[in-house]
LOBA-661132 format. One record per residue (C-alpha): z, x, y. Coordinates in pm, whole numbers, plus 32768, in hexadecimal, padded with zeros to 4 digits. Example, Ala and Ser with C-alpha at 12.3 -4.5 7.8 and 13.67 -1.06 7.14 Angstrom:
BEGIN
830C84CE7E3E/82CA85577F96/
% end
This chain:
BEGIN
E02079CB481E/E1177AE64865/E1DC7B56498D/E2F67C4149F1/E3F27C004AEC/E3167C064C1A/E1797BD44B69/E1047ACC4ADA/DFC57B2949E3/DEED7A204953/DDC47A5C485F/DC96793948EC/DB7F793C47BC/DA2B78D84888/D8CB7881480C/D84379F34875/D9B17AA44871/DAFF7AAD4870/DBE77AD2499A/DD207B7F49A5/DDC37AF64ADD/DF1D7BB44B50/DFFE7B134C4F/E0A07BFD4D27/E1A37C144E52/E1327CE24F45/E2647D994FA0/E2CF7E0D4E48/E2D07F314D9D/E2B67E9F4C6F/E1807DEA4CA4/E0F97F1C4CDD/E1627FEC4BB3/E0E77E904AFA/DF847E7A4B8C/DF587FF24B5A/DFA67FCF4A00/DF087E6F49C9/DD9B7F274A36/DDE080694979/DE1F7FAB4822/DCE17E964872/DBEA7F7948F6/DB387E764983/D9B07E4A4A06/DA3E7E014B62/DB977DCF4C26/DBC77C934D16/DCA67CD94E13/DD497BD34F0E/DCAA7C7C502F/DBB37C415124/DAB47D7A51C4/DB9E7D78530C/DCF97D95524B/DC4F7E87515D/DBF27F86526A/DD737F5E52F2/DDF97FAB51BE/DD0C80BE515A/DD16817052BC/DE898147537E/DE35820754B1/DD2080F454D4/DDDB80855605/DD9981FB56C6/DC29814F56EC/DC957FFE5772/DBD97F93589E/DCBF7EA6594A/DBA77E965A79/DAC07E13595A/DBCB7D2F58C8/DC1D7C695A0F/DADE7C6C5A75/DA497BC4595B/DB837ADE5957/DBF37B38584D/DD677B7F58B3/DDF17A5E5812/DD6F7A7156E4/DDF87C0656F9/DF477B73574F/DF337A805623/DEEE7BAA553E/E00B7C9455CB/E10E7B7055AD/E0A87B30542C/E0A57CC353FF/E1DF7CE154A1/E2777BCF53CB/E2107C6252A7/E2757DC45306/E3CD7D6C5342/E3CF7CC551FB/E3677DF55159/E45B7EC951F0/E5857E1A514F/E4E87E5A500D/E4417F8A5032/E2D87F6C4FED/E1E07F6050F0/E1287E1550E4/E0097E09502E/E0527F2C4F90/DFCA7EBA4E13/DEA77E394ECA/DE617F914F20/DEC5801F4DD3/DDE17F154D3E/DCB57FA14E11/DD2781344DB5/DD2480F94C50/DBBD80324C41/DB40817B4CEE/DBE9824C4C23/DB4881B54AB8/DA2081724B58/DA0A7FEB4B65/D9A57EEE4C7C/DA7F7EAA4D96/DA277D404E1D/DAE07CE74F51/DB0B7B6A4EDB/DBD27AC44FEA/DB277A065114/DB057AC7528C/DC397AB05347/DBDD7A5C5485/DB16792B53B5/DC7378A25334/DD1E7916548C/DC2078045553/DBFF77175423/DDB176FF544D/DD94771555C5/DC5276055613/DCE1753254FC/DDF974A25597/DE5873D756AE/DEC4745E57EE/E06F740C57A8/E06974855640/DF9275AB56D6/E0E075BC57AA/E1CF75BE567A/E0FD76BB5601/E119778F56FA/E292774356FE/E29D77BD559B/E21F790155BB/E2B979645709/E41179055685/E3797A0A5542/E3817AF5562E/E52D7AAA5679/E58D7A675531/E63E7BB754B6/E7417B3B53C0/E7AE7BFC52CE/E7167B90516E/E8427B5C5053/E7B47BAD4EE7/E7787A754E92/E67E7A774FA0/E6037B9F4F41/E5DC7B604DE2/E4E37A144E4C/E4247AD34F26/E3C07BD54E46/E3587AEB4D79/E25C7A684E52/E1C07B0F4F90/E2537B0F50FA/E1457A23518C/E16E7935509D/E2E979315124/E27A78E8527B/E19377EC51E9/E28D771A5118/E36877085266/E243765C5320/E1BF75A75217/E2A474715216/E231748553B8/E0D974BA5397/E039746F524A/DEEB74B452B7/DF3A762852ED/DFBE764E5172/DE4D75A0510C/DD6276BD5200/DE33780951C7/DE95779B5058/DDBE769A4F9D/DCB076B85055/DC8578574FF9/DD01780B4E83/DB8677674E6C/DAF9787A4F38/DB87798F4E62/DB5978B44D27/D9DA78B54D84/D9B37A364DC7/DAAF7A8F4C69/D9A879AB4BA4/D88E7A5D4C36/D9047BCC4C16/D8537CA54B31/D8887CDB49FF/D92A7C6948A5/DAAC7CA148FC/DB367C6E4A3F/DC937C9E4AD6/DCC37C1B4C11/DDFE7C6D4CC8/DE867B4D4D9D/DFC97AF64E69/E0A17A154D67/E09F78E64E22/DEFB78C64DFA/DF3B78D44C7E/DF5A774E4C30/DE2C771A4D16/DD2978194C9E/DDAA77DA4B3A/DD3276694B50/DC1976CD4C35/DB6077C64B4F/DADB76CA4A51/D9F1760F4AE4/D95A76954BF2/D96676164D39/D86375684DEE/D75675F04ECC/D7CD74FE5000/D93A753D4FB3/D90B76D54FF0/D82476765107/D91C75BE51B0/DA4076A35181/D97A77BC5222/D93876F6532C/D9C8772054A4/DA0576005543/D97175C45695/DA8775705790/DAED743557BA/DA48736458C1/DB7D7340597E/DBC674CA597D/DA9F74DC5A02/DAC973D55B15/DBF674545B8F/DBAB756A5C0A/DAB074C05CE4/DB5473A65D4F/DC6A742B5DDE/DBC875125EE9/DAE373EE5F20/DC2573065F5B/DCCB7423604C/DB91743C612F/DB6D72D16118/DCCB72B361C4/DC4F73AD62B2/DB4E72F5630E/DBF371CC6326/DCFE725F6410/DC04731364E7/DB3E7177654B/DC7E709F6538/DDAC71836571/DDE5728B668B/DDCE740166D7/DF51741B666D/DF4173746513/DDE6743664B1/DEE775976526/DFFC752C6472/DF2B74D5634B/DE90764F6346/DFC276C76358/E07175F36252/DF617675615B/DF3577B261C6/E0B977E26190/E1057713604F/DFCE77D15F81/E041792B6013/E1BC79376003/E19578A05EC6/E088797A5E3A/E1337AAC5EDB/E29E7A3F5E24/E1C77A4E5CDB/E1517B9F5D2D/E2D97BF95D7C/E3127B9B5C60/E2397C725BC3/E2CB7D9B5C63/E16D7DB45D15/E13F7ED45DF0/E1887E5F5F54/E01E7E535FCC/DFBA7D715E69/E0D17CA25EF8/E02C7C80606A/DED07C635FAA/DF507B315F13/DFDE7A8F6048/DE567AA360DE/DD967A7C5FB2/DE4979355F1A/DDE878556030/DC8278A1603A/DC77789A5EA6/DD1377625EAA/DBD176DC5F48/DB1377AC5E48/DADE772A5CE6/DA2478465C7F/DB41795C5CD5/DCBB79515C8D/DD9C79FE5D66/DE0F7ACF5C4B/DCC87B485C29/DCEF7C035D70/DE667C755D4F/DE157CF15BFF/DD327DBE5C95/DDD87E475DA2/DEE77E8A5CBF/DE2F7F445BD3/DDA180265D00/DEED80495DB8/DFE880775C50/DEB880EC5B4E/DF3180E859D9/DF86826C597C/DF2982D15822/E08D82EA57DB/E093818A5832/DF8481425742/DFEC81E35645/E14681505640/E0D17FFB567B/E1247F5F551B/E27A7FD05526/E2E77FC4568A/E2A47E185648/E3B57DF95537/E4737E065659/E4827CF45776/E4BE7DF9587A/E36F7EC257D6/E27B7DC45854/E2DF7E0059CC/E3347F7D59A3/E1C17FC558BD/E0CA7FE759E1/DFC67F4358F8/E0AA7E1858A5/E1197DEF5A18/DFA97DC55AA1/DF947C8759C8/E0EC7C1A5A04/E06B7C1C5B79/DEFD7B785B1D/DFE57A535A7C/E0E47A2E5B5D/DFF47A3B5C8A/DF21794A5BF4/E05078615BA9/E0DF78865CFC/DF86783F5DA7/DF8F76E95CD3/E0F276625D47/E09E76E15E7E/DF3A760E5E81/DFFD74D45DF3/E13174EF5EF7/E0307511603B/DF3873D55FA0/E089731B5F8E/E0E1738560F3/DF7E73476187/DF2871D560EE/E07A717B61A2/E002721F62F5/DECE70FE631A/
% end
């Protein structure tokens, strides 16, 4: 085993070939003079990079967000897990900006070089929005909360790093950073986006082709996919970390039961209660799901008819499991403010900066989606509090 002041290289002898496994940090530039070098000298059969198809194409192609559909994205619901990957990104980025590398940047250099000499690139970690789900489905709804909690307060955090700092996080990786803060919280995050890929990637390493190997990983999956690569892992195992989970029954209730309550205590008002309470009850929910939706869309900085949109749309989609209000304000949004290709193009590095998510038009439709969404909630919880105390 060898290393420098920010790799870590380690020579694994298996039955069919030996592995020459290089633990990087992604925002150095000496990982990336190191991995160069490391493939230059080995010449290997194939290169194994931390990366999975999606990340690949974002490294390999950076105006990739000029062909962003953010119609296609909320209406396919996948906002959330958009605004899950911009936080991490962002995270990252500013990490890499107080050390000067882009993130990833060896990952990249990693993939160059393979081309360059010739050799197979395998793309060895597992999808993202796999992991993204696997994190998200596989924990309860309040450390789902402190999740949450963690990465918005990612988004605040803009101390200055001392070199001490500095010095530990080039020798790992920026997410692994964020990770070790929310570990001691939330164990079961560390397990899916760490130990749960270190078998995944130890898998797809042992499978490459080839006699000679290098695969290029972020230094904290070195311990794991050094024990890992041995023996390999079972069928059922891999099966089961490539699994999505369903949601859980009572995500799946809620949703449903709530509306159900809410017209229930319509009902209920309309045969034992009067003409006044069933008014007063509209109007309670009409006005706690759209002032509160259309604060969250304030916010947001929404334009002003996003904001009105929310006001009507949140208490009809409160009754609706099947659309969020966000769904429609993100919309409208995207119609009335559309995302310039200016805006696309500076999207990565307008969200080092807090004030970049509201001022990029991209970032700001989400930040309206979410807030929306959030404000539609409270606003759904405050009027069900209001209404079972009306009958």
């Amino acid at each position: 085993m060898t290393s420098t002041d920010s790799t870590d290289i380690r020579r694994i002898s298996l039955p069919d070939k030996e592995v020459v496994l290089i633990g990087t940090a992604h925002i150095s530039q000496e990982s990336v003079s190191a991995v160069q070098k490391l493939i230059e000298e080995e010449h290997p059969d194939a290169v194994c990079v931390e990366l999975d198809e999606q990340r690949y194409q974002v490294l390999r192609n950076e105006q990739q967000w000029q062909n962003l559909n953010l119609f296609q994205v909320i209406r396919k619901g996948q906002a959330p897990f958009l605004m899950a990957n911009l936080v991490l990104s962002s995270f990252q980025k500013r990490m890499g900006l107080q050390t000067g590398v882009k993130p990833g940047a060896e990952l990249a250099a990693a993939a160059a070089k393979a081309e360059q000499i010739g050799c197979r690139l395998v793309l060895a970690d597992r999808n993202l929005r796999t992991t993204l789900l696997r994190t998200w489905r596989g924990t309860g709804f309040w450390k789902r909360m402190r999740l949450m909690t963690e990465l918005i307060v990612s988004l605040f955090y803009h101390e200055p790093i001392d070199e001490e700092e500095l010095a530990r996080i080039r020798q790992t990786d920026a997410l692994s950073v964020l990770l070790e803060e929310m570990a001691s919280v939330l164990p079961s995050v560390k397990t899916i986006l760490v130990d749960e890929r270190d078998i995944f990637m130890a898998d797809q390493i042992r499978r490459a082709p080839g006699s000679r190997v290098v695969a290029v990983v972020g230094a904290a999956h070195v311990p794991g996919i050094t024990h890992q690569l041995p023996q390999a892992a079972a069928a059922e195992v891999l099966t089961e970390i490539n699994r999505v989970p369903p949601k859980a029954l009572v995500s799946r209730l809620i949703p449903w039961t709530i509306p159900l309550l809410v017209v229930g205590l319509f009902v209920a008002g309309f045969f034992f209660g009067g003409r006044e309470e069933v008014a007063n009850a509209a109007v309670a929910w009409i006005l706690a799901n759209g002032l509160l939706s259309a604060l969250g869309a304030i916010l947001a900085l929404g334009h002003p008819l996003t904001i009105a949109s929310a006001f009507v749309a949140a208490p009809i989609t409160s009754l609706n499991p099947t659309i969020g209000a966000g769904f429609v304000t993100g919309m409208v949004q995207t119609v009335l403010v559309p995302p310039r290709v200016g805006d696309m193009e500076r999207v990565g590095e307008d969200l080092t900066k807090v004030s970049g998510w509201w001022k990029n038009r991209v970032s700001r439709v989400l930040l309206v989606f979410v807030f929306s969404s959030l404000g539609s909630v409270a606003g759904t919880l405050v009027a069900f509090h209001w209404l079972k105390d009306l009958w």
